[in-house]
SETOR-571358 format. One record per residue: z, x, y of N, C-alpha, C in turn; residue in one letter. Coordinates in pm, whole numbers, padded with zeros to 5 digits, always signed. Each point is the difference from the previous one (the first is absolute). Layout:
N
ZXYZXYZXYa/...
//
This chain:
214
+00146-01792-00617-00074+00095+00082+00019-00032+00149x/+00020+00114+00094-00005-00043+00164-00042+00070+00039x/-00109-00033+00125-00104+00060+00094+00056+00142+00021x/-00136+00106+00002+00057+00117+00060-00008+00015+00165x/+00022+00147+00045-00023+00026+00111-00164+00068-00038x/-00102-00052+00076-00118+00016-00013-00001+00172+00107x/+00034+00030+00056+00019+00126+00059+00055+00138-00087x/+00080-00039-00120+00000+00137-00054-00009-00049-00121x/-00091+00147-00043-00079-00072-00128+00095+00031-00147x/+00020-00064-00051+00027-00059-00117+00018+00088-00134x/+00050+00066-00041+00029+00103-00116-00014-00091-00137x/+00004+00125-00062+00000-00071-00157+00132-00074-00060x/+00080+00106+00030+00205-00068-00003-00025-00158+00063x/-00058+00016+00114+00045-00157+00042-00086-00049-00034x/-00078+00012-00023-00134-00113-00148+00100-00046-00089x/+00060+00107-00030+00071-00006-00175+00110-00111+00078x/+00033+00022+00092+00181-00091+00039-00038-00148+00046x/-00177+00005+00023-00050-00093+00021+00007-00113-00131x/-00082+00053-00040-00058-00084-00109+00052+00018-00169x/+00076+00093+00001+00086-00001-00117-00077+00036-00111x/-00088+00146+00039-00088+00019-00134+00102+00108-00087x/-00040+00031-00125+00075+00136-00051-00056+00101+00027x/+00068+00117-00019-00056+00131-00005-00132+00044-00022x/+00022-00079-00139-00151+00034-00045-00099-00025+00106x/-00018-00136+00026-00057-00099+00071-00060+00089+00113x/+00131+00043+00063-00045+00042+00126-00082+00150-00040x/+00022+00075-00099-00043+00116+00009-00174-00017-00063x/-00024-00152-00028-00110-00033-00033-00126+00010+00146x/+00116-00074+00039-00066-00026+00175+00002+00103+00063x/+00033+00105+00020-00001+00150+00026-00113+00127-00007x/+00018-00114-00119-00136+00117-00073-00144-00086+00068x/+00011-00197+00022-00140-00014+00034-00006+00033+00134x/+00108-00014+00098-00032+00072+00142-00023+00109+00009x/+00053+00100-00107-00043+00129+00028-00160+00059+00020x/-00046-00066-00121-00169-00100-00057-00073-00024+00107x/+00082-00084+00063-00055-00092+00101-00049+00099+00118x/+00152+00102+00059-00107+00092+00085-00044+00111-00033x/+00045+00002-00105-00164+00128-00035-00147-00055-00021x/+00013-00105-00055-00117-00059-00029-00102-00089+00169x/+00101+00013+00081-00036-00051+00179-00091+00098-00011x/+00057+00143+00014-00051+00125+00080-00176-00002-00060x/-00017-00090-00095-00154-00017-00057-00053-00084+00066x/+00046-00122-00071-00039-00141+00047+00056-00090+00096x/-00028-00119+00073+00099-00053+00085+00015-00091-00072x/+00163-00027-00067+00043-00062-00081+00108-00135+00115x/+00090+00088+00043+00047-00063+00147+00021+00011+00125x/+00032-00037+00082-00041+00025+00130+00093+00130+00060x/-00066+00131+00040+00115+00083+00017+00107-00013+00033x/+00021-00041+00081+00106-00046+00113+00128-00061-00099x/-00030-00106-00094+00072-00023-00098+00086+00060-00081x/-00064+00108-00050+00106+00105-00060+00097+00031+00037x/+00019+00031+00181+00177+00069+00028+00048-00150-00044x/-00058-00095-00051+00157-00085-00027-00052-00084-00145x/-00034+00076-00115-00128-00064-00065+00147-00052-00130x/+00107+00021-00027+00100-00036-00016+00012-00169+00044x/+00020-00044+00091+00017-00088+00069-00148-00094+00037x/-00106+00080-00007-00138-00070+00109-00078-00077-00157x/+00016+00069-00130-00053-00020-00115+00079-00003-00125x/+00084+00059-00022+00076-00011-00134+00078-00129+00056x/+00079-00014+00105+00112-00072+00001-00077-00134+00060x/-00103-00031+00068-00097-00066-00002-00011-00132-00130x/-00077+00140-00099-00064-00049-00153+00155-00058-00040x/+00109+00059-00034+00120-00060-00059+00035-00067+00040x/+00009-00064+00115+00095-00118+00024-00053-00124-00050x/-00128-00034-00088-00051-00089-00057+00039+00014-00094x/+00050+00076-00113+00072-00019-00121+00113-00057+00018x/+00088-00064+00088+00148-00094-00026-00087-00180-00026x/-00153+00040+00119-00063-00109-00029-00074-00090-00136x/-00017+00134-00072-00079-00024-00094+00112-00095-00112x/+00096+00101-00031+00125-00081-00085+00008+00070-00110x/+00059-00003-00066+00032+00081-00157-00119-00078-00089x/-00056-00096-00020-00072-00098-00153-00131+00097+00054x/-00014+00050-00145-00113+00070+00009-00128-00068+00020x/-00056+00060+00096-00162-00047+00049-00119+00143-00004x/-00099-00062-00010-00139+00066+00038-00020+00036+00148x/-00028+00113+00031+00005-00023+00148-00174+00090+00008x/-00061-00077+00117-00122+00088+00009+00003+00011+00167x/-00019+00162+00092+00034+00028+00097-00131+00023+00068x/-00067-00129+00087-00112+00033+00073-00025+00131+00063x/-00092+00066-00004-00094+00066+00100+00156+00131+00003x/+00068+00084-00120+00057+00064+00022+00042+00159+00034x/-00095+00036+00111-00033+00071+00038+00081+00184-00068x/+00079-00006+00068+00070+00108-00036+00110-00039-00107x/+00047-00122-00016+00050-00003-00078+00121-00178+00055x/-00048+00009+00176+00120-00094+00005-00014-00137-00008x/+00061-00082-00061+00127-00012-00032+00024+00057-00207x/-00121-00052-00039+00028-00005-00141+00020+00147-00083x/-00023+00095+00060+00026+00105-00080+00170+00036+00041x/+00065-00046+00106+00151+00016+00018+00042-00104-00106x/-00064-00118-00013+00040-00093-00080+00026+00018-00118x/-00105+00076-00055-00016+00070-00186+00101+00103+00022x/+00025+00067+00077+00071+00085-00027+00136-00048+00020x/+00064-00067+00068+00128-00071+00014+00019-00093-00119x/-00097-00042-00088-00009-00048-00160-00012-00145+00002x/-00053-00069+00157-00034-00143+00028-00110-00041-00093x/+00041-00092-00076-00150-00063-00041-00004+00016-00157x/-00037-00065-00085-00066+00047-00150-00114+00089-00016x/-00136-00058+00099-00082+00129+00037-00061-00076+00101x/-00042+00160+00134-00040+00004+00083-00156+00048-00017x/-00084-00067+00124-00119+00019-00018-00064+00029+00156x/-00030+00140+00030+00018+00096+00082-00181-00065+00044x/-00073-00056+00122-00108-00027-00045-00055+00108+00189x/-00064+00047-00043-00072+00072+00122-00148+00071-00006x/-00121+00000+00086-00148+00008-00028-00011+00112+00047x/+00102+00100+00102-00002+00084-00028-00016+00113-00059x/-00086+00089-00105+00007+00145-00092+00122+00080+00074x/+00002+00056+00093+00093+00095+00003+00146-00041+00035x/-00012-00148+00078+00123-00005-00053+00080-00018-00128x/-00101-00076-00050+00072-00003-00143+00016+00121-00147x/-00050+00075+00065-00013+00130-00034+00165+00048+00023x/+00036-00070+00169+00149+00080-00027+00094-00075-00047x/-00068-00161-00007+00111-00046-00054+00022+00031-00193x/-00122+00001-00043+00034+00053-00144+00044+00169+00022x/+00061+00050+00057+00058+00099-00010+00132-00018+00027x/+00031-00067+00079+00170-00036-00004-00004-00098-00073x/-00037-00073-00070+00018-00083-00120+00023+00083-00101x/-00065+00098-00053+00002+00132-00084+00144+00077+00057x/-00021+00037+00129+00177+00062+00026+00058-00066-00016x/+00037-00094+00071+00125-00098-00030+00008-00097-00154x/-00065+00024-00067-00022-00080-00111+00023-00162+00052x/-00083-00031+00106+00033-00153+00031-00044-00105-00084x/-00062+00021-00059-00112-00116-00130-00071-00092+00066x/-00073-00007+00120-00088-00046+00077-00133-00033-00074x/-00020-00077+00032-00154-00004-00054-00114-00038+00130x/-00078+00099-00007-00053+00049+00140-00161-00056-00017x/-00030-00096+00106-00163-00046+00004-00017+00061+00119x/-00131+00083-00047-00106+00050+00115-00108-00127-00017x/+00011-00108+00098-00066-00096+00007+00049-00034+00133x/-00075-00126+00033-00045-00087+00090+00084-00114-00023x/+00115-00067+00061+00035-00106-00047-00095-00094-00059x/-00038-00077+00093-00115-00118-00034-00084+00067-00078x/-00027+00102-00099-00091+00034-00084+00118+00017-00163x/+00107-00032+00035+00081+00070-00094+00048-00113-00155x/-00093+00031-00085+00043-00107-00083+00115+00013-00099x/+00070-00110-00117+00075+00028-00108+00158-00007+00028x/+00028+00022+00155+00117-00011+00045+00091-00138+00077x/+00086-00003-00065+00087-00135+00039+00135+00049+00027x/+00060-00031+00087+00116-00017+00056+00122-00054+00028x/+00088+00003+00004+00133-00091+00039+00020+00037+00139x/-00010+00151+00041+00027-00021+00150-00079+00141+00069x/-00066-00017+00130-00105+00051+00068+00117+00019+00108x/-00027+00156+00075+00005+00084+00074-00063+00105+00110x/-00008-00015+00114-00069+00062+00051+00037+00053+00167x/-00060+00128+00018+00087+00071+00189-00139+00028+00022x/-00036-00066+00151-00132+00056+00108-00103-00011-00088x/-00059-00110-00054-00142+00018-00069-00083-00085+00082x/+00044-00143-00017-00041-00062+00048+00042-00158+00102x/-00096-00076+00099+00075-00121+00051+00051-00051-00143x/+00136-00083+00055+00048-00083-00139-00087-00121-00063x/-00112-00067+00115-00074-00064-00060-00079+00023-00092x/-00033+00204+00054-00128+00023-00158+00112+00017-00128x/+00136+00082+00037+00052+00053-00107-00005-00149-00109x/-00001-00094+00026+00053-00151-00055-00115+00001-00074x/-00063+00038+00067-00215-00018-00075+00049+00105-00123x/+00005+00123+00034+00027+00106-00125+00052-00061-00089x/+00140-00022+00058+00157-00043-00122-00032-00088-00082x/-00066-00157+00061+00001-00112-00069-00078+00018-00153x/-00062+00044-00025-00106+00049-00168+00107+00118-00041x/+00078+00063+00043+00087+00025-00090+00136-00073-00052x/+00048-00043+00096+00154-00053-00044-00046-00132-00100x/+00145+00054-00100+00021-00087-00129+00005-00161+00116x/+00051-00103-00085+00049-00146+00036+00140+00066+00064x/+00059-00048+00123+00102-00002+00043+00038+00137+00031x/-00118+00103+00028+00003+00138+00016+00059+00013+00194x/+00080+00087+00037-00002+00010+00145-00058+00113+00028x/-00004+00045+00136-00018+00105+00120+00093+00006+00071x/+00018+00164+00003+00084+00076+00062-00088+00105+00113x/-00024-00045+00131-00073+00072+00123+00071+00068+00064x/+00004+00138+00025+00076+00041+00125-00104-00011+00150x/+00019-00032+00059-00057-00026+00137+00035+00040+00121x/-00062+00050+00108+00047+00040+00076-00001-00118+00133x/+00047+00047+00142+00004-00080+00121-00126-00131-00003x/-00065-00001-00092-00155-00109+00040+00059-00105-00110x/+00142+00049-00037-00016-00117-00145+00017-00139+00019x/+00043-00076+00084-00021-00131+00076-00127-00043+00018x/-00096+00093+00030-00133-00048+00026-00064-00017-00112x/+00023+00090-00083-00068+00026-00156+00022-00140-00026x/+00179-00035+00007-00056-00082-00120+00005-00158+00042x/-00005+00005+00174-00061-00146+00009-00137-00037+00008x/-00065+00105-00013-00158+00009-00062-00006-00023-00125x/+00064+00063-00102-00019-00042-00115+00060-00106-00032x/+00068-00093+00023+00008-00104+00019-00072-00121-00012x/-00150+00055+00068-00110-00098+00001-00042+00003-00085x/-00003+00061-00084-00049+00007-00141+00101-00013-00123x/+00058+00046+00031+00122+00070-00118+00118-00182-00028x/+00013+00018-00080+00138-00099-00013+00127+00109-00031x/+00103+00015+00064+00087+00144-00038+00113-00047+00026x/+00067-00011-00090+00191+00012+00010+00047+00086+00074x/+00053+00052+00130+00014+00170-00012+00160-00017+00055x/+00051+00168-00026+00112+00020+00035-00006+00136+00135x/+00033-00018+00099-00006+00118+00051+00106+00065+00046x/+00012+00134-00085+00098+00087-00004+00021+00165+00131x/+00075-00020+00035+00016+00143+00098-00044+00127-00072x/-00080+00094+00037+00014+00084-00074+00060+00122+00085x/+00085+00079-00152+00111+00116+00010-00104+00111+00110x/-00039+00042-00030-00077+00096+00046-00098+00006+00154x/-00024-00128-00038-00085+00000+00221+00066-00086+00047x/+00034-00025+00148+00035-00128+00055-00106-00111+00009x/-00123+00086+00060-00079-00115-00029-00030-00046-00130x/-00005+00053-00101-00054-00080-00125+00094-00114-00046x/-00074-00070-00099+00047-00108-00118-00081+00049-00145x/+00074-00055-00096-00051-00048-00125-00025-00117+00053x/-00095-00018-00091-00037-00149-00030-00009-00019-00159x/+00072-00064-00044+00054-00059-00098-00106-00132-00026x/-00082-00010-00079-00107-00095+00007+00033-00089-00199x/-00046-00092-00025+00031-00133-00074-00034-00122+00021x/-00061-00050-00136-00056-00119-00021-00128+00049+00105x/-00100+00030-00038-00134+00060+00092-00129-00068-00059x/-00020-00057+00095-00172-00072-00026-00083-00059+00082x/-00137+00065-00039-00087-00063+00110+00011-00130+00084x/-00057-00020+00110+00034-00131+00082-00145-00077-00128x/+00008-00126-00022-00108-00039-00028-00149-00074+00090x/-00063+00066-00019-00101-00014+00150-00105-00110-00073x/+00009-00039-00098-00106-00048-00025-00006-00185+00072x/
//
């Protein structure tokens, strides 16, 4: 994958030349942007402005964490997933054994079980509260704009299996995030450029555990 020009926005062809989905694939993703702004003109799902390049600002965003994830099938559960990003590009690009779509939202998740239903993504969708959300365990946690990385770590940690990681997209503050969490956190991390903003990173997170304060 190599950086775009952030000035003209981003088509579906060069998604596809991007990231090497099939036909199908892409005509999956088609149908949830299409979703996506009809379903705006109701609710505010994303930020207007986003759309002239929603190709590039959100789909291509959410995908560039699947080369991360790897082929060995995992559990993936996608914090606080608003409209859908990252983990509903994820289910639908066929990342993961099963995805677990978690948002406290009603109406958004209202649209996300409707492009789960269009796209036949096989999502499994919590209208919950993270920290209220029981029964669920993980291999690997995901999450765009929810929260500082110190709380997301609070969320993640009661889900991920033993030896489970995090995958953060982050924007320009992500240096600060995470030498704050730091003080707390014990974290392996990797930090990756991300395709889609200049300012952002992934953060690639491993081996994760409380500092011990006692």
């Amino acid at each position: 994958m190599t950086r775009l020009n952030p000035t003209i926005p981003l088509t579906p062809e060069g998604f596809q030349d991007i990231c090497g989905v099939s036909d199908k694939t892409l005509g999956r993703l088609k149908a949830y942007v299409a979703l996506l702004e009809k379903w705006q003109a109701k609710i505010n799902l994303v930020s207007k402005d986003s759309l002239t390049d929603v190709w590039r600002r959100h789909v291509l965003d959410s995908a560039q964490l699947a080369p991360l994830i790897g082929t060995e099938p995992k559990t993936i559960a996608d914090i606080g997933s608003g409209a859908g990003f990252p983990g509903m590009v994820l289910t639908i690009m066929g990342v993961g054994r099963e995805v677990h779509l978690i948002e406290s939202n009603e109406r958004k998740c209202a649209f996300l079980r409707e492009v789960n239903r269009a796209t036949q993504a096989g999502a499994v969708i919590h209208n919950n509260r993270v920290e209220k959300l029981q029964g669920v365990s993980v291999d690997l946690i995901t999450s765009r704009a929810v929260a500082p990385l110190g709380k997301l770590l609070q969320y993640a940690n009661p889900l991920l299996n033993k030896g489970g990681q995090c995958l953060f997209l982050k924007g320009k503050k992500w240096r600060e995030e995470l030498t704050q969490a730091q003080k707390k956190w014990i974290i392996n991390e990797s930090v990756i450029q991300s395709l889609s903003d200049s300012f952002g990173m992934v953060l690639k997170l491993e081996d994760i555990n409380a500092h011990d304060v006692s």
